[in-house]
Backbone bond lengths (Angstrom), bond angles and torsions (degrees), N, CA, C in turn:
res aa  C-N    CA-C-N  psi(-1)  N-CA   C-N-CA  omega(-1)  CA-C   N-CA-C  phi
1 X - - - 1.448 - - 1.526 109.75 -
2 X 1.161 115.58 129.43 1.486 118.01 172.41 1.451 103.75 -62.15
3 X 1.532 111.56 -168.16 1.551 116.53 168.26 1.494 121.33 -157.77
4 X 1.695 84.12 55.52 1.687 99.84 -167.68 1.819 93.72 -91.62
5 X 1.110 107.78 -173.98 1.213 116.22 -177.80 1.485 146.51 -74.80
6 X 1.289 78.10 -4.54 2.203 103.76 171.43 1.672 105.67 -111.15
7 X 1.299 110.73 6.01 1.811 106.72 163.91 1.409 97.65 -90.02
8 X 1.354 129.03 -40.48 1.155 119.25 178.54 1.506 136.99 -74.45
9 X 1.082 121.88 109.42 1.554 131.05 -179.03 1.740 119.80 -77.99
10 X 1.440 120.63 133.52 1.272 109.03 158.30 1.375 118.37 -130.21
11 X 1.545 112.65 176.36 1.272 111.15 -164.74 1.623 99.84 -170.76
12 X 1.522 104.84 148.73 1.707 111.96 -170.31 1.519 95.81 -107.19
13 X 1.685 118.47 133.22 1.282 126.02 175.63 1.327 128.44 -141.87
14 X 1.473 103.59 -157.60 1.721 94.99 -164.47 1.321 80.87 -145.35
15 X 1.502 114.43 107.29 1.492 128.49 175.14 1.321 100.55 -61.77
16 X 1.742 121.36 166.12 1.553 131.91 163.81 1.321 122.44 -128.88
17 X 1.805 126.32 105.31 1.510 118.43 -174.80 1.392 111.46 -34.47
18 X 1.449 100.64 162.04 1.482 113.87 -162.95 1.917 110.41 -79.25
19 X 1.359 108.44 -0.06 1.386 114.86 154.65 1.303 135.94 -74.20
20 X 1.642 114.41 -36.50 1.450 139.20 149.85 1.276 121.06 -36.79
21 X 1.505 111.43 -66.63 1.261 107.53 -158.89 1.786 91.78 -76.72
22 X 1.798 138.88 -36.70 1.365 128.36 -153.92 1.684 74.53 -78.71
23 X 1.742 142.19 6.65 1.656 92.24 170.34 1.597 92.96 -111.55
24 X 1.482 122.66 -6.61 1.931 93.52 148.92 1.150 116.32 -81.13
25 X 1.050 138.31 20.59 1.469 103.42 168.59 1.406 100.17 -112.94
26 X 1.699 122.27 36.40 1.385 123.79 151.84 1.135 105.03 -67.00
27 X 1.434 121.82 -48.40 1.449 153.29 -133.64 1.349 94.91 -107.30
28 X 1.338 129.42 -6.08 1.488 122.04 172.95 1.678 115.04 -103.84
29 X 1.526 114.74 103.78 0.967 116.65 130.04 1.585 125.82 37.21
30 X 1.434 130.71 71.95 1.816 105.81 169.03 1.279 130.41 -59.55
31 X 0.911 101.42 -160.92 2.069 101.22 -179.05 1.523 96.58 -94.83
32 X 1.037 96.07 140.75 1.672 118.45 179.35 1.041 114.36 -155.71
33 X 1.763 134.96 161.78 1.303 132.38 141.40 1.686 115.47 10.66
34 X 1.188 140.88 96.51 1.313 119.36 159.68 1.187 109.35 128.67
35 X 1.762 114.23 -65.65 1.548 141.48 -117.93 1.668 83.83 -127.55
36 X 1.556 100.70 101.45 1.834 118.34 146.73 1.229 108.05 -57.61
37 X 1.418 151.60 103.49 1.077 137.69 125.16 2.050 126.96 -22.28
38 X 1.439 107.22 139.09 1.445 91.84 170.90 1.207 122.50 -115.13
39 X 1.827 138.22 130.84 1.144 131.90 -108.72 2.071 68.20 -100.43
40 X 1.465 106.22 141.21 2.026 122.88 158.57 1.522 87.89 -36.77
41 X 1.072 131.45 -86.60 1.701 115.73 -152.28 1.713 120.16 -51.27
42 X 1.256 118.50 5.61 1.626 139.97 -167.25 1.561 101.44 -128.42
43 X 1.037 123.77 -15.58 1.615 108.78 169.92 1.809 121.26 -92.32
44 X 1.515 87.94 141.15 1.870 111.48 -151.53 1.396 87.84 -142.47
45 X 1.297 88.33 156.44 2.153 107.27 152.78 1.516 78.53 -91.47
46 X 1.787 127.83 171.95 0.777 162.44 119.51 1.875 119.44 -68.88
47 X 1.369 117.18 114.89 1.682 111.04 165.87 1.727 94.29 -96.37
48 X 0.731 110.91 -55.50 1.716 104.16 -165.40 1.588 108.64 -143.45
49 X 1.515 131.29 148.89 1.136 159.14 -175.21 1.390 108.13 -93.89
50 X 0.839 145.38 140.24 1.724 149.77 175.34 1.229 132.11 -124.61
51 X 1.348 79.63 -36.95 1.866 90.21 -176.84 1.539 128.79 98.35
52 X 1.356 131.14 -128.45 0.968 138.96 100.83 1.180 162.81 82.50
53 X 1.238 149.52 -54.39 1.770 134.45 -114.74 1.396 103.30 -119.26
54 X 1.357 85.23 131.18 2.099 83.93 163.16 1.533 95.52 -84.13
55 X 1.955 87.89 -178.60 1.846 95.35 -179.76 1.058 113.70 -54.13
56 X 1.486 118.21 -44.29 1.362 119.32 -158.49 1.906 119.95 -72.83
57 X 1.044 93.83 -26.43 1.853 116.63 -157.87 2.390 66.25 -81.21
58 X 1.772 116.32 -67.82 1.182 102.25 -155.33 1.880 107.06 -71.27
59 X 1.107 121.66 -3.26 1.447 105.94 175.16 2.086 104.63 -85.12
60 X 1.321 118.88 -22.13 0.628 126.98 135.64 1.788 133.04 0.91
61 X 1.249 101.13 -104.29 1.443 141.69 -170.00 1.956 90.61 -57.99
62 X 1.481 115.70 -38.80 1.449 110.64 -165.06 1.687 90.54 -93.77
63 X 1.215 126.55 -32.00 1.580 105.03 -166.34 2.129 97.51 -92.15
64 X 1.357 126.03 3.43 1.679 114.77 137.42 1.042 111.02 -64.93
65 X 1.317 140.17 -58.96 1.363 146.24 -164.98 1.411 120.09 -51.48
66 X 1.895 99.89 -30.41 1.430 100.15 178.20 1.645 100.81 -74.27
67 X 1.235 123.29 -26.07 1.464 118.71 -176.49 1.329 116.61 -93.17
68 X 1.158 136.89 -2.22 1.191 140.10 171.78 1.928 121.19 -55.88
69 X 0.903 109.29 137.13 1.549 115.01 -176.43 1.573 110.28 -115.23
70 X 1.055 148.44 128.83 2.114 132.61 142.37 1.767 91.20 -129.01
71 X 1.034 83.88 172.39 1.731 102.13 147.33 1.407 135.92 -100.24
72 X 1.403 104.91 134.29 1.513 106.11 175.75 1.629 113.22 -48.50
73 X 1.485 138.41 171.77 1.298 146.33 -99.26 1.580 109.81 149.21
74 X 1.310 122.06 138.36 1.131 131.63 151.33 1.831 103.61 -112.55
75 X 1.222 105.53 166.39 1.228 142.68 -177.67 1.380 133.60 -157.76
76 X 1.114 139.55 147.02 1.459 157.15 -179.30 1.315 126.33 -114.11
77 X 1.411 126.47 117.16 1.545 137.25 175.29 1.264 94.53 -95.50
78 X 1.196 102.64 131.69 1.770 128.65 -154.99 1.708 106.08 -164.50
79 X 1.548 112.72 99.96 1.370 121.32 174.96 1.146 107.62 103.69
80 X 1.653 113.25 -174.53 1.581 121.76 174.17 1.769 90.04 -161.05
81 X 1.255 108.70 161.45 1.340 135.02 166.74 1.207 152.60 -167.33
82 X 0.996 168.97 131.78 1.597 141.32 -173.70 1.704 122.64 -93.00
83 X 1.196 90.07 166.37 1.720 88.80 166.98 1.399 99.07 -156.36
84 X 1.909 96.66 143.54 1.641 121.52 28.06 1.539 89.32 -74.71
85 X 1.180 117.66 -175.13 1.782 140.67 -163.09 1.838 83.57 -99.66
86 X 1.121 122.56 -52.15 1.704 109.95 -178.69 1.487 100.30 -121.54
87 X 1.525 93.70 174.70 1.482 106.66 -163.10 1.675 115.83 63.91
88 X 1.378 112.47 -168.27 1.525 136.57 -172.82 1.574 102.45 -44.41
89 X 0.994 135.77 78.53 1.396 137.36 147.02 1.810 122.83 6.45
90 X 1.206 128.41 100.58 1.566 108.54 -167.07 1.838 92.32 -95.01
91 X 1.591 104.56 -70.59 1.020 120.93 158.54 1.588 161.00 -65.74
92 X 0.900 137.06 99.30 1.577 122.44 -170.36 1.820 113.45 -95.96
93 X 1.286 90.59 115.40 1.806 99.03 -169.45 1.584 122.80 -113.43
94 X 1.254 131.89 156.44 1.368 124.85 -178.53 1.510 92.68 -115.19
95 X 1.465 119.32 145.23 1.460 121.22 -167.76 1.843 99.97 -114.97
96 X 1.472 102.92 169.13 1.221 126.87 -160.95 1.961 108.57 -110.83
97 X 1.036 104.80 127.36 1.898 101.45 -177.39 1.337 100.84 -56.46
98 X 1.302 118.01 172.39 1.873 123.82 -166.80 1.762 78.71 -72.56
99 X 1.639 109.59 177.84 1.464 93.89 177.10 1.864 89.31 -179.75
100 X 1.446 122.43 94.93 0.830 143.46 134.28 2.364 111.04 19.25
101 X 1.453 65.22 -86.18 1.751 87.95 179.38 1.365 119.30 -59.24
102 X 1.518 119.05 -20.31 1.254 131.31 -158.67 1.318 107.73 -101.76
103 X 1.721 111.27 -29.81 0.952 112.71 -170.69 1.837 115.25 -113.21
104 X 1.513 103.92 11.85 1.415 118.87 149.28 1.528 108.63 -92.61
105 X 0.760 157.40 -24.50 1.390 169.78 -172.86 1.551 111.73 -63.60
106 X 1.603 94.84 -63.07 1.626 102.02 161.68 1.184 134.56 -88.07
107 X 1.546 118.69 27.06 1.243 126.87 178.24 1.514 99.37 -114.15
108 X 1.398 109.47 -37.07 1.829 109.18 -171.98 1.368 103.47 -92.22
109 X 1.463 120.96 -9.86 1.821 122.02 153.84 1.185 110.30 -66.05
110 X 1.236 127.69 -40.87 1.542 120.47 -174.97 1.679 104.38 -78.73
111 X 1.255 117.92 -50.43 1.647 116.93 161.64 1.448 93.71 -17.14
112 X 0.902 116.32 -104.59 2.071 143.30 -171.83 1.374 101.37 -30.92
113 X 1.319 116.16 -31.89 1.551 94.62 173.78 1.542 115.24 -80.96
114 X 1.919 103.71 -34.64 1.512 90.05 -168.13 1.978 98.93 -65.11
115 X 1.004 109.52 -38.85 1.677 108.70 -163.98 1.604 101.13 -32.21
116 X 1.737 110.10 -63.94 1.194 129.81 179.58 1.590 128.12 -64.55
117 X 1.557 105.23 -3.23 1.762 95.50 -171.29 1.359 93.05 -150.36
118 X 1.525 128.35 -10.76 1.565 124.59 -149.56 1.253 104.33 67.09
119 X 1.355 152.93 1.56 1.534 158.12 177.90 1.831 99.10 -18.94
120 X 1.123 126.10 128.56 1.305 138.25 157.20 1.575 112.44 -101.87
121 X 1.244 113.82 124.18 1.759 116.85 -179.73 1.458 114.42 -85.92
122 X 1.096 117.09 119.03 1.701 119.60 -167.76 2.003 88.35 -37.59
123 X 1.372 89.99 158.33 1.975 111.00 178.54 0.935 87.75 -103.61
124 X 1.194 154.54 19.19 1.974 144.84 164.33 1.815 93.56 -109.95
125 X 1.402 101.65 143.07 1.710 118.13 -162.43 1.537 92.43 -69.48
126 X 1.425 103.02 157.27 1.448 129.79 -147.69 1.880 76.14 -101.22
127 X 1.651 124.92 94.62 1.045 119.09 148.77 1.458 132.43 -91.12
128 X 1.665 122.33 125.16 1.725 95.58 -148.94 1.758 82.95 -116.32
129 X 1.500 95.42 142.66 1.473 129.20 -179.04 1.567 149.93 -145.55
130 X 0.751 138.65 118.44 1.779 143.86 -165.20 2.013 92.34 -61.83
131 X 1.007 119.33 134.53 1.253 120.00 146.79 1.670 102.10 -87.06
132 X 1.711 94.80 153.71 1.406 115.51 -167.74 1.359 110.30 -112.64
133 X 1.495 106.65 -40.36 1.166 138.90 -153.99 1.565 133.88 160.01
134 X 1.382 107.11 131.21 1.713 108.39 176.02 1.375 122.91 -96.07
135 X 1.369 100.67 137.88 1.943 95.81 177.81 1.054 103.13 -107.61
136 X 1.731 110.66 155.04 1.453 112.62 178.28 1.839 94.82 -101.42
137 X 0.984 109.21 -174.34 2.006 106.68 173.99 1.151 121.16 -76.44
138 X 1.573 121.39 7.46 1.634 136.62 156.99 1.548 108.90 -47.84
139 X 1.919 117.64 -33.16 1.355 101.26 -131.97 1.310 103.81 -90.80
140 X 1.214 112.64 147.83 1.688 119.96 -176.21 1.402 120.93 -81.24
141 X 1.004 104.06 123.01 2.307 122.44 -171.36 1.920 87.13 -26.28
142 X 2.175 102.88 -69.41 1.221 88.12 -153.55 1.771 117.32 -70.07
143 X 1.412 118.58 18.96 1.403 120.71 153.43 1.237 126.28 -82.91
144 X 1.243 117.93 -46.28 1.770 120.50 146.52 1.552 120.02 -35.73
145 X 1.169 115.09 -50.28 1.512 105.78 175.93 1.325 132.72 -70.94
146 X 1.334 101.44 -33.93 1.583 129.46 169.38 1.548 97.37 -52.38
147 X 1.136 114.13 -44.11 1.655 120.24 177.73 1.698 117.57 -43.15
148 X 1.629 65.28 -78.10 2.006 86.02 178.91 1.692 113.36 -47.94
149 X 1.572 111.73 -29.41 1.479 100.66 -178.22 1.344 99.98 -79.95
150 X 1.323 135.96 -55.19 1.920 137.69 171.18 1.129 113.52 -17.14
151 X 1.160 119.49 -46.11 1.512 121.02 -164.79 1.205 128.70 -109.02
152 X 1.413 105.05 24.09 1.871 118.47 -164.48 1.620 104.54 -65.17
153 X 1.718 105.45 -51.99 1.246 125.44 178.34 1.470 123.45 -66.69
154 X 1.553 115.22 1.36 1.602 124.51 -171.47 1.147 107.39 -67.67
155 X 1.605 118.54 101.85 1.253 135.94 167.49 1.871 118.32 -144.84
156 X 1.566 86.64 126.06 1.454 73.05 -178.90 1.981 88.84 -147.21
157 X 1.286 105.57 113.02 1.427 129.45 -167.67 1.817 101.96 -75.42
158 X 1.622 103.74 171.68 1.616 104.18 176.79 1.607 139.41 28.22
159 X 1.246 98.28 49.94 1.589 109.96 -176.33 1.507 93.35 -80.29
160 X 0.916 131.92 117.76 1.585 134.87 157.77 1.629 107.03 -72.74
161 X 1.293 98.06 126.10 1.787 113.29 -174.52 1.853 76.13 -104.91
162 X 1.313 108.12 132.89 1.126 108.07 171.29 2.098 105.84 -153.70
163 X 1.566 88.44 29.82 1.859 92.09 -176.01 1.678 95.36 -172.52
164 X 1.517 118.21 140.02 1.095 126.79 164.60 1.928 95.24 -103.86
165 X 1.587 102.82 166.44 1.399 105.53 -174.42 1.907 89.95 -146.96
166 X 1.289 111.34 149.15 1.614 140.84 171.90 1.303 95.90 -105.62
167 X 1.447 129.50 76.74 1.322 128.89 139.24 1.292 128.15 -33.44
168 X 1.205 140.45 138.58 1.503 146.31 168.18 2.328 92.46 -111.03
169 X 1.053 106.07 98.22 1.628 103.98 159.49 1.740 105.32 -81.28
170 X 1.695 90.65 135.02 1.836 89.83 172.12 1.655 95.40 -142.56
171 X 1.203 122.32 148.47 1.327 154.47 -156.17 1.824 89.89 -89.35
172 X 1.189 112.09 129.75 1.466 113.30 175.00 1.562 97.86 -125.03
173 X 1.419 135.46 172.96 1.043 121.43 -176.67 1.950 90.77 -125.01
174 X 1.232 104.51 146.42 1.388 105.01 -176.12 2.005 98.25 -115.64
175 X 1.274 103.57 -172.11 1.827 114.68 149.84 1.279 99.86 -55.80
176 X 1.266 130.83 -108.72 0.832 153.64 147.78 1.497 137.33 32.27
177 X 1.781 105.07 -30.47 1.007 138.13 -153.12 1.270 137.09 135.95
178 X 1.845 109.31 -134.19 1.450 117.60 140.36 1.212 122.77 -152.93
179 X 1.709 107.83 -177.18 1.118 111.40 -163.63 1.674 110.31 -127.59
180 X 0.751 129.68 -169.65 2.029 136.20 159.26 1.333 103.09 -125.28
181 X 1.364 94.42 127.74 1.561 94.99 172.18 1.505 81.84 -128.32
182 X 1.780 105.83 151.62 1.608 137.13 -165.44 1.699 109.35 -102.81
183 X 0.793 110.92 129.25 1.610 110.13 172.81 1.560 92.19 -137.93
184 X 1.833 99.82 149.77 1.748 108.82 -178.50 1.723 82.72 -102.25
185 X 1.244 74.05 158.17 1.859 91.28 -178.67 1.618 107.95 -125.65
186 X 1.770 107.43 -29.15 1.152 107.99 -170.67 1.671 104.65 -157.09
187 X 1.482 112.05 135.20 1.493 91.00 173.47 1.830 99.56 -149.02
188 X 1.000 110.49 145.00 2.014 145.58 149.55 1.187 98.18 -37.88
189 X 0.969 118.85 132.06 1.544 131.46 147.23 1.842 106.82 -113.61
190 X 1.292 117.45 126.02 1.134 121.41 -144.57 1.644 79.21 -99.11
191 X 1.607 124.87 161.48 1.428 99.35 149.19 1.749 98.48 -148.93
């Protein structure tokens, strides 16, 4: 992999204490046929995708961030599912209760991005979700189902969101393949 400036991806998120993420990764999926597992130190909500960034667009994006204000928030991971919802399975995700707070949060992030980047917010509804795991077209139905039954009970109440984070994703090359490994570049302290 090179390490020019379009291998690198960024993205604004909502980190999870290290109690959070060890109780999804009850709820995650092992490696099997198909099915990427996603490693506890890599599980996030996602608010927005970016892409991207030159220096300028990312020094940018971090000196709004230094000015940015919300309030901290609880929230609830509630369910699991994949997408797309039919057909070939790409993703396997644990979902988030409707949420007021959550969903001002990602409206005044996208504000702050357009100010700072021109940022456009995808026009398809802001569904917010944990990846679990990715399947490639290996993965077998009765591992998908096995899924859907695991995770009936996936609830895990009062997560205090109390920090947004500016991920930098970068492409590592493995045997195997590759991977993304996450570095924070910048983070909110919500209060």
């Amino acid at each position: 992999m090179s390490d020019s400036v379009t291998d690198t991806r960024y993205f604004l998120g909502i980190p999870f204490p290290e109690d959070v993420r060890k109780e999804l990764r009850r709820f995650t999926p092992g490696r099997s046929a198909g099915i990427r597992p996603t490693a506890a130190k890599k599980l996030h909500l996602t608010l927005h995708f970016l892409g991207p960034l030159d220096r300028q667009h990312l020094a940018t994006v971090v000196e709004e961030m230094r000015r940015f204000q919300a309030a901290a928030f609880s929230l609830t991971i509630v369910g699991a599912g994949q997408f797309p919802e039919r057909g070939r399975a790409r993703v396997l995700w644990a979902g988030v209760e409707s949420s007021a707070a959550l969903t001002e949060l990602h409206r005044r992030t996208a504000e702050m991005l357009a100010k700072a980047m021109g940022f456009s917010a995808e026009k398809r509804r802001y569904r917010p979700h944990i990846t679990l795991a990715r399947c490639q077209s290996s993965v077998r139905q009765r591992d998908l189902e096995r899924f859907q039954q695991e995770t009936k009970s996936l609830r895990i109440a009062n997560i205090v969101v109390d920090s947004i984070v500016l991920f930098r994703s970068q492409p590592q090359q493995l045997s195997a393949g590759y991977a993304h490994e996450y570095e924070r570049v910048a983070e909110v302290r919500l209060r």
